[in-house]
N, C-alpha and C positions, 0 to 999 in steps of 0.2 A: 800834976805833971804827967804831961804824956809821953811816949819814945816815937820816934819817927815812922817805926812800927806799925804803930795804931791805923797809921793811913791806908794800910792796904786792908784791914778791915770795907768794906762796902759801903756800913752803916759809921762809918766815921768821917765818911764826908758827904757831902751835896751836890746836887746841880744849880746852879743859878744863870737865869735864861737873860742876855744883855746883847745889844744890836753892837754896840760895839764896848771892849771890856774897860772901861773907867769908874773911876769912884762914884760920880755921881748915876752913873747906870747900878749899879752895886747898890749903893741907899733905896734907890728909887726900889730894885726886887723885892728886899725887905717887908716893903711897905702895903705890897701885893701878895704875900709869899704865896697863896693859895693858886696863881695863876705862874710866878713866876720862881718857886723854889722847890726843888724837887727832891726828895733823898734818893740816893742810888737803889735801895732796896725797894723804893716805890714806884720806879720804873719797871715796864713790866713788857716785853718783848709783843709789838702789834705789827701787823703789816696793813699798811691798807695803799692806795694808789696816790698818785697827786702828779699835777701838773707845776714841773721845775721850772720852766723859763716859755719864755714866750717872745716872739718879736716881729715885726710888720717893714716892711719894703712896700713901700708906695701909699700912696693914698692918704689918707686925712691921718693919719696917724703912725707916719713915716717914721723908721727911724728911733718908733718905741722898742725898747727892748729890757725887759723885768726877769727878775728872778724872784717865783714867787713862796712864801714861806709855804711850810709842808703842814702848815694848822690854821687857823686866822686871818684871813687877808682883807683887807677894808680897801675899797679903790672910791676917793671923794674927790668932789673938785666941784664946781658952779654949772649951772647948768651948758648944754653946748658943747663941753672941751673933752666930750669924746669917751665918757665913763662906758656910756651904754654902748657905744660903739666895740670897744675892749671886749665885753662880755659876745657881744654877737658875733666877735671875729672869732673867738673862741667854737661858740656853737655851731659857728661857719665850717670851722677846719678840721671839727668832729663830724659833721654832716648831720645834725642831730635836728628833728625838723620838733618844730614849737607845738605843745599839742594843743593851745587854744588857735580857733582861728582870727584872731586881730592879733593875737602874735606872729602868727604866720605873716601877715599883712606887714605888722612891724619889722619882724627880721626881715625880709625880702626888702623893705626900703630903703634901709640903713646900710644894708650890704649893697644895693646896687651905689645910693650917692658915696658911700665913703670910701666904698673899698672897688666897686666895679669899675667905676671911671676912667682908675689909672692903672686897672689891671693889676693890684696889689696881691701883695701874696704873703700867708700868713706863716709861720713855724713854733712851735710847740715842741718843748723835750718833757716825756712824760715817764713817768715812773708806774709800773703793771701790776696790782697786787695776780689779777686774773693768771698772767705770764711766770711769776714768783718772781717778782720784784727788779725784774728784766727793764731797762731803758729803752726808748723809741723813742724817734721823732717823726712827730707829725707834719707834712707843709701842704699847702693848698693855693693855689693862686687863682684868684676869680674866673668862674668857667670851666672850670679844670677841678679834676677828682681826685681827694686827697693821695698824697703818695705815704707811705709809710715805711719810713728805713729801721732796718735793726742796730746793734751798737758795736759792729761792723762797718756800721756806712750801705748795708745790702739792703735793696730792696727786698720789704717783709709782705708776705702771701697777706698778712690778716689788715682787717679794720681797723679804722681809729676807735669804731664801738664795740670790735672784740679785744681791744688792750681794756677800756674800761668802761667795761658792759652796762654800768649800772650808773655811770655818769648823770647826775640829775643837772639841767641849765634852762633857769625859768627869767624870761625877761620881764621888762617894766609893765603892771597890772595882769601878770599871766595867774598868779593867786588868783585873784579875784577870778579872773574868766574861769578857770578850776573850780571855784568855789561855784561859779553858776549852775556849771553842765554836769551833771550825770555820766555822762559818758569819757567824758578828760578824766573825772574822779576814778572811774574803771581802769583806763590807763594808767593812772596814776601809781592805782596799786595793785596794779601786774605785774610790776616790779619785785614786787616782796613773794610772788608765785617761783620766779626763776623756772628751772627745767618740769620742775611738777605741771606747771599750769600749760609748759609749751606739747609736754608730751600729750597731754587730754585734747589739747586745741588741736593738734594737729591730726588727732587721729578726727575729731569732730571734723575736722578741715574736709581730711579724705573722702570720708564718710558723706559730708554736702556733695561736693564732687561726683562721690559714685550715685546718688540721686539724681545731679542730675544731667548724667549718662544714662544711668534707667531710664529717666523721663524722658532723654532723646528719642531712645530706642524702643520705648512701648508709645511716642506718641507715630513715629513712622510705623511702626507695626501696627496698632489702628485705625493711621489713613488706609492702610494696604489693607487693611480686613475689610472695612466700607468700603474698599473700591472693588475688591472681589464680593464681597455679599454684594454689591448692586447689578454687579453680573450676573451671580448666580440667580438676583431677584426677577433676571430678564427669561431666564431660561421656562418656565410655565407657559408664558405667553408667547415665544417658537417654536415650541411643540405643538401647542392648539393649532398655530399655523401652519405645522407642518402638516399634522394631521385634517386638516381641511386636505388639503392637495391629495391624502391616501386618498380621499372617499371619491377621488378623479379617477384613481387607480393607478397612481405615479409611479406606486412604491415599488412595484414590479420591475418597472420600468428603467428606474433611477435608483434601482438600491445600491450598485456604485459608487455613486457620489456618498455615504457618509464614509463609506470605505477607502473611495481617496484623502479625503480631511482627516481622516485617522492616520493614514502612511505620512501625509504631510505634514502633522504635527509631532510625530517620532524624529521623523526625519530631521525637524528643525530642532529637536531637545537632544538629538546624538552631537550636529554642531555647535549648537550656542551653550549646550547646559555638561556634557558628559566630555567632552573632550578637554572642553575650555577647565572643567574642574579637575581632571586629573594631572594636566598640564601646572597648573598652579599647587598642587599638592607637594610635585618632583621639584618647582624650585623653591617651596618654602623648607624642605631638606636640603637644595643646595647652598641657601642662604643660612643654613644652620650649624654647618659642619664645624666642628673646632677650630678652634684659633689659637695656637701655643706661643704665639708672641710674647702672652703674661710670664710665658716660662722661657725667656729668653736668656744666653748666655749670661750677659749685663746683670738683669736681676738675680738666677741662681748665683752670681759669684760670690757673693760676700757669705750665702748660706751655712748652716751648719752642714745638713745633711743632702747638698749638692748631688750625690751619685742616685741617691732614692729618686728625688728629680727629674734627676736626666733620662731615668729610666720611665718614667711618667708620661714625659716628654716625647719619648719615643714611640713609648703605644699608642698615643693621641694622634702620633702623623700618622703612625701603620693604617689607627683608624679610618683616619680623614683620606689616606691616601685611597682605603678600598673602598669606601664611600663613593668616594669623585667618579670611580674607573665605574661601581654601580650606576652612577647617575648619566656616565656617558655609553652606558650599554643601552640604560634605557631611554636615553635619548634619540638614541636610534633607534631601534625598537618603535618609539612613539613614532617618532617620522616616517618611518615605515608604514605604518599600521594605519596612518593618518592619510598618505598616502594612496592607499588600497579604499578604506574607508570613502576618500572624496571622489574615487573613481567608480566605488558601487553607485552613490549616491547619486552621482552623473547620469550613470546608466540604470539609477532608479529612475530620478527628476524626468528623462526621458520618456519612460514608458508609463508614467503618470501623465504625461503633458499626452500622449496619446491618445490614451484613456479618455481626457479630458475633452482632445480636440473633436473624439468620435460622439460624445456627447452631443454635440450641436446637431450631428445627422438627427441624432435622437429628439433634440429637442425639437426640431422643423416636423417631425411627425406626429407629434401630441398633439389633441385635440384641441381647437379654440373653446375656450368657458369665459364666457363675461366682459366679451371685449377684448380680451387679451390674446396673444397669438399662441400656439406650443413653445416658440421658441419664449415668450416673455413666462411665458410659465415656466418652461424649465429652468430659466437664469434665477428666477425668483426663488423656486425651488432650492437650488443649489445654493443661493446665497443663505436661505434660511440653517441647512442642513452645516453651511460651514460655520455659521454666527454659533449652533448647538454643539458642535464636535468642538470647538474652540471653548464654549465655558464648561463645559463636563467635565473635564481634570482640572477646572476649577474648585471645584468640589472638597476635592484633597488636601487643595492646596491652603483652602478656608480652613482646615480643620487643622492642619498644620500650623497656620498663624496664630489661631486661637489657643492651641496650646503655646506656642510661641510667648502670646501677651501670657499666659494663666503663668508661664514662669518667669516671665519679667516681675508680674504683679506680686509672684512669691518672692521674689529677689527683694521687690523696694519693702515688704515686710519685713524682711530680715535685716536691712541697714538700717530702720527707721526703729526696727528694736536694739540695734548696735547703737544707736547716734543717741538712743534715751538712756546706754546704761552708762556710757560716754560723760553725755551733760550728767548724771548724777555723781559720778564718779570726779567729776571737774568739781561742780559744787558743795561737794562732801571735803575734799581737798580744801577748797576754798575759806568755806568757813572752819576747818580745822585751823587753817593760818593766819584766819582772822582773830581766832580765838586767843592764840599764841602774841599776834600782835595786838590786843585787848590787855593782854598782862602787863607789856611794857609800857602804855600810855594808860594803864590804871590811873582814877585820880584826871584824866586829861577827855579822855575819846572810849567811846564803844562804838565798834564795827560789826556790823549785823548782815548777813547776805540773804538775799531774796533771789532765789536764782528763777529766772526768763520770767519775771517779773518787770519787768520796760516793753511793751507790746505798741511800741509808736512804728517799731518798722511792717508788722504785721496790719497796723490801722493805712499806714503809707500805701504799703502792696496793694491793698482791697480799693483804696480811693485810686490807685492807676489801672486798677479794672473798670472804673464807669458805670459800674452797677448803678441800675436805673432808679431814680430817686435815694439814693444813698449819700449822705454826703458826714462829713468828720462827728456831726453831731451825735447820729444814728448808729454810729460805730464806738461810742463811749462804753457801752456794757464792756466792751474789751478788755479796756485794760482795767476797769473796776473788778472784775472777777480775778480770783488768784488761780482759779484751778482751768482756767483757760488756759491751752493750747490751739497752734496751730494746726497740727495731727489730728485732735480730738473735731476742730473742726470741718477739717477736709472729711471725714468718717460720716459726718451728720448732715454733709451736702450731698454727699454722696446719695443716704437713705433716702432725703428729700425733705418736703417742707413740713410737713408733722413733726418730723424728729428734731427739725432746728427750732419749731415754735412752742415745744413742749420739753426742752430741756433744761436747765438750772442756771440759763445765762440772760432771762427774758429779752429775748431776741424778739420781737416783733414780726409780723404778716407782712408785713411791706417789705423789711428787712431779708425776711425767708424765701420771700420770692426772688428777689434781684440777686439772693446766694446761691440760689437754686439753680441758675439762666448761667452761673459761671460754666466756660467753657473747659474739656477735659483736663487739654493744655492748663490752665490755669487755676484748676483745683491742686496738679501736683505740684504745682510754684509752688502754691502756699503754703504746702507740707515742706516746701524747703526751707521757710523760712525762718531766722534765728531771732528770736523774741531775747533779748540783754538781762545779763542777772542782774539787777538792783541793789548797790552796796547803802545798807543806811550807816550814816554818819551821825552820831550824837555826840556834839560839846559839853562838858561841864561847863554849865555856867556860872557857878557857887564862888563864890570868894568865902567858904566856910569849910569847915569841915565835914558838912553834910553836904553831901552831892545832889545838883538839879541836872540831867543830861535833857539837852533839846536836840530835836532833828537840826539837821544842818540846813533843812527848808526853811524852817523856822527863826533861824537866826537874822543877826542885823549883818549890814557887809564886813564889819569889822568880824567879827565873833564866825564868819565863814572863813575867813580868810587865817582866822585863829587857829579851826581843827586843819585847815588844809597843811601849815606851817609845821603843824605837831604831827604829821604823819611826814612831813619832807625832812623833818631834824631826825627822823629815827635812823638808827645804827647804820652804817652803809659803807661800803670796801670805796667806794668812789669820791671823786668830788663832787660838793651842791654851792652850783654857781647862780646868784640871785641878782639882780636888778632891784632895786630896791625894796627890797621884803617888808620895810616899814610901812610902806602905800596901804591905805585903809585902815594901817592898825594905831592904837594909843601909846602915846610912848612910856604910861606905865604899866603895858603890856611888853611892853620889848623890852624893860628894863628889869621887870619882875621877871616873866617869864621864859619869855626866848635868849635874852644874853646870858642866865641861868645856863641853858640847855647846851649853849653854844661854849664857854666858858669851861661844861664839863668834856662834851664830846670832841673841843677841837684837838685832841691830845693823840684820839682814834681816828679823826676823819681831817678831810684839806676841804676849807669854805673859803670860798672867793664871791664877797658881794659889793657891790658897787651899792653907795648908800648918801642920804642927805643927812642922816641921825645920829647924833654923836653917842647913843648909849651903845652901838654896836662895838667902834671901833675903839671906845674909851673901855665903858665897862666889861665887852668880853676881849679887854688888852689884845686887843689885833699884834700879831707876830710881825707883819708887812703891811704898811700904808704906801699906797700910792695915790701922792697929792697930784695931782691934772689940774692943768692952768692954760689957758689958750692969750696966745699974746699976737695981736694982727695974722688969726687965721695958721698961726701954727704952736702945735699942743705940744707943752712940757710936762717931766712929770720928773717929782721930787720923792724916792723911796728911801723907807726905814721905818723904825717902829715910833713907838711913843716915847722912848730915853731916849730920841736926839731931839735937842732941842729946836734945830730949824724944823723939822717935822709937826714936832709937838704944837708951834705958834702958827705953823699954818693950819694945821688942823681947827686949831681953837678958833679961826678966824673965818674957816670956809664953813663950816659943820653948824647944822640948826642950830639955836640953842646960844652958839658961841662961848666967851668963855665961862657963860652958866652952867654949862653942860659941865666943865672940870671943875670950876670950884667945888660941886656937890664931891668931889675927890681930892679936894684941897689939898691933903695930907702926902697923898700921892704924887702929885702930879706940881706942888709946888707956886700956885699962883698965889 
């Protein structure tokens, strides 16, 4: 005998999970207790996210409106009546783009016929683990960008992917496309990096970036140095001709003239170069002076230490104010100055143009040589001497650029030694987290990273260079070698063809030459470019307890489609909404192993799959069933779990298998 007492004990009573409370829902838990009975001391406080309700205005699926369970959700029904539609409206009103491309191709179709047409609009109330456990709702109407309110009713600043960041939703054959591509599988599990992987990319990000700005800036810096060296290359051959005309006896003569092209290129470096820079110097200080707006009354109010502020505040304007009154002294000043300056200049240009004009007496006096008059001698003259006086402070200006590139060229050393400690610092991270998630799919999956070990986008760049007889074949040493880089190869085109055909990647003579011929421009591309880390993926494929691990190349489409499922079941604060996860796989795989997985983790996580297979929503006891049934073109849906009986006999009747699939639960389930 017990006292009434006893009940507030914890461990003296239970949970028992029933869609609605009657006796025969009661027998039925029993029957199941492992999915459907709980003790209270064996619940155990989790938070994780999930989508509450959902509901559609307009379109093929008017008028649906679910509340979806917070664990299990199975959505079945015949083909047509709108199952995949539900899921894509979903993916639709999260914004969340598909990451194989024939899902892309597939969500875009299904959203434009079912839901674009009528201009439908979708709503979602969602639950944030990210938020701590904060309500939102989601809505979206075709064409239009999701709105998201808080539980206020106010329009909320964030995403529908910052309420839940980590939301996985893969549509019908998107496994499989995953299981194809190398690079969706990267995707895939960037997810489990979170802010570690974003902070590394990001800095890689910047770091790409400021390459290539370098690259802008030293490839205009090298056209400007060949444009000035081919000036200066002229200057040899104006002097020899000028010096012909000395042995006339010009120089006497004409020594003026290079003394004019000297006043007249000061002259033109005081206006175009010296003014024009100091002038932009004074208003890059007026564009700079403080701004105390930040410290405006508005924001210091609510302050603690408001007075210290306010006095902040005050020396900032003092500042700015004596600032201003400097820049408008020297504003005048300059205009002054500038002033005086265009009138010297006036009254220089003047007494050059003099100079110049008295030339010509000069030149009508020089002796005729060769056919030519004095005066075609001296114009000749004068042009040569001004073509000389023109590239001579060329000179300087070569020497200048040249150091210019040598510290550009230092600069892109330095981010290309930042961007390698960058990628190892990513890939070090990487496989630490691989390793981590190697523990938890022990028994299941080994995850292996090969970092910038994928070199297709590197083989890509080289074939949209043209390299002459080069073609995808010629370029396989690539990606066969592991200790190839990009970098390492820009370094070996640079030296030249000996060092490309004599290094440890047997690069070929034909090869070396066509790499040799790349242009400046297009050797630093290459060093820009990001060669993909290579995740290997190995399935157990043992049904023993001795483990066989194969590459996931190697596998058949089921058994790909196998590891890709057992990295999308692992642990996760969000919901994983699936379109038929069964496609490709065996259903005593899904009954062995995935409704296992499902069964334990729906307790910590909300799965919402639309399915044909009755082991999903029978053996991992779906919380919520949503039967879909289409009757002349418009869609019903019958929700509740497996203890109600209208539910129960649709189920048995829509669902592969039929009611084969429950008898193997006879006991359960009652038939």
């Amino acid at each position: 005998m017990e006292a009434p007492e006893t009940l507030k004990d914890s461990k003296a009573t239970c949970l028992i999970k029933m869609t609605e409370p009657n006796f025969e829902a009661f027998k039925l838990a029993f029957m199941d207790p492992k999915s459907r009975v709980r003790l209270n001391s064996d619940i155990a406080e989790k938070y994780y996210s999930c989508i509450e309700t959902l509901s559609i205005t307009g379109g093929y699926l008017d008028g649906i409106n679910i509340d979806f369970s917070e664990h299990l959700n199975s959505v079945i029904g015949g083909r047509g009546t709108g199952k995949s539609t539900l899921l894509e409206c979903i993916r639709y009103a999260f914004d969340v783009k598909p990451i194989g491309q024939n899902a892309l191709k597939q969500h875009k179709e299904i959203i434009k016929e079912n839901i674009g047409k009528l201009k439908a609009r979708i709503e979602l109330t969602v639950r944030s683990s990210k938020m701590n456990g904060k309500k939102f709702v989601i809505a979206r109407r075709h064409g239009e960008s999701p709105i998201v309110k808080d539980e206020e009713g106010k329009i909320s600043p964030f995403s529908p992917l910052e309420l839940l960041p980590e939301i996985e939703i893969l549509g019908q054959n998107e496994i499989y496309e995953i299981a194809q591509n190398a690079e969706s599988q990267r995707r895939l599990l960037a997810r489990f990096l979170g802010n570690k992987e974003d902070n590394e990319s990001l800095k890689i990000k910047e770091a790409l970036q400021e390459l290539v700005k370098n690259r802008e800036k030293l490839s205009k810096a090298l056209d400007r140095e060949a444009e000035t060296e081919d000036e200066i290359a002229r200057l040899p051959k104006l002097e020899a001709q000028v010096n012909q005309f000395k042995s006339l006896g010009l120089e006497g003569k004409l020594k003026i003239i290079p003394l004019l092209e000297t006043e007249k290129n000061l002259q033109k470096r005081v206006n175009e170069q010296e003014l024009k820079n100091i002038n932009a110097s004074f208003e890059a200080i007026k564009d700079n002076l403080p701004d105390t707006t930040f410290l405006s009354d508005k924001v210091l109010k609510k302050l603690l230490h408001k007075k210290e502020f306010l006095k902040i505040r005050d020396e900032l304007d003092n500042l700015k104010e004596y600032a201003e009154n400097l820049v408008l002294d020297w504003r005048k000043k300059f205009n002054d100055s500038k002033e005086k300056i265009e009138n010297f200049a006036t009254e220089l240009n003047k007494k050059i143009k003099e100079k110049e004009d008295s030339l010509e007496k000069i030149f009508k006096e020089l002796p005729a040589s060769e056919g030519k008059s004095g005066r075609e001698i001296g114009f000749e003259y004068q042009y040569l001497v001004k073509e000389i006086e023109k590239i001579r402070p060329q000179k300087n200006l070569a020497e200048q650029q040249r150091a210019l590139i040598q510290e550009l060229n230092n600069k892109r050393k330095e981010i290309i030694a930042e961007l390698s400690e960058y990628r190892a610092d990513r890939s070090a991270k990487f496989e630490r987290l691989l390793k981590k998630l190697g523990k938890k799919l022990k028994g299941q999956l080994k995850l292996t990273i090969k970092p910038e070990s994928d070199k297709k986008s590197v083989i890509d760049f080289l074939l949209t260079c043209n390299l002459e007889g080069v073609g995808a074949k010629r370029l396989a040493w690539i990606q066969d070698n592991e200790n190839f880089t990009p970098i390492r190869l820009s370094e070996l085109i640079r030296v030249g063809h000996d060092a490309l055909v004599n290094c440890d990647w047997e690069i070929t003579n034909t090869v070396a030459a066509a790499l040799t011929k790349m242009t400046h421009k297009q050797i630093l591309e290459l060093e820009e470019i990001e060669a993909a880390d290579y995740i290997l993926i190995e399935l157990n494929i043992a049904h023993t307890e001795k483990e066989d691990y194969r590459s996931i190349k190697n596998l058949s489409t089921g058994q790909k489609c196998t590891a890709i499922l057992h990295l999308l079941l692992l642990q996760n604060k969000d919901p994983l909404i699936m379109d038929q996860p069964e496609d490709n796989l065996d259903n005593a795989f899904i009954a062995d192993r995935i409704v296992t997985e499902l069964r334990s983790e729906k307790v910590n996580r909300q799965f919402i799959f639309a399915t044909h297979n009755a082991n999903i929503p029978v053996f991992g006891d779906a919380e919520w069933i949503g039967v879909f049934e289409s009757l002349e073109g418009d869609t019903s849906i019958l929700q509740g779990a497996i203890d109600i009986k209208e539910v129960r006999n649709k189920t048995a009747n829509i669902l592969e298998g039929g009611k084969a699939a429950f008898n193997q639960r006879k006991n359960k389930y009652g038939f």
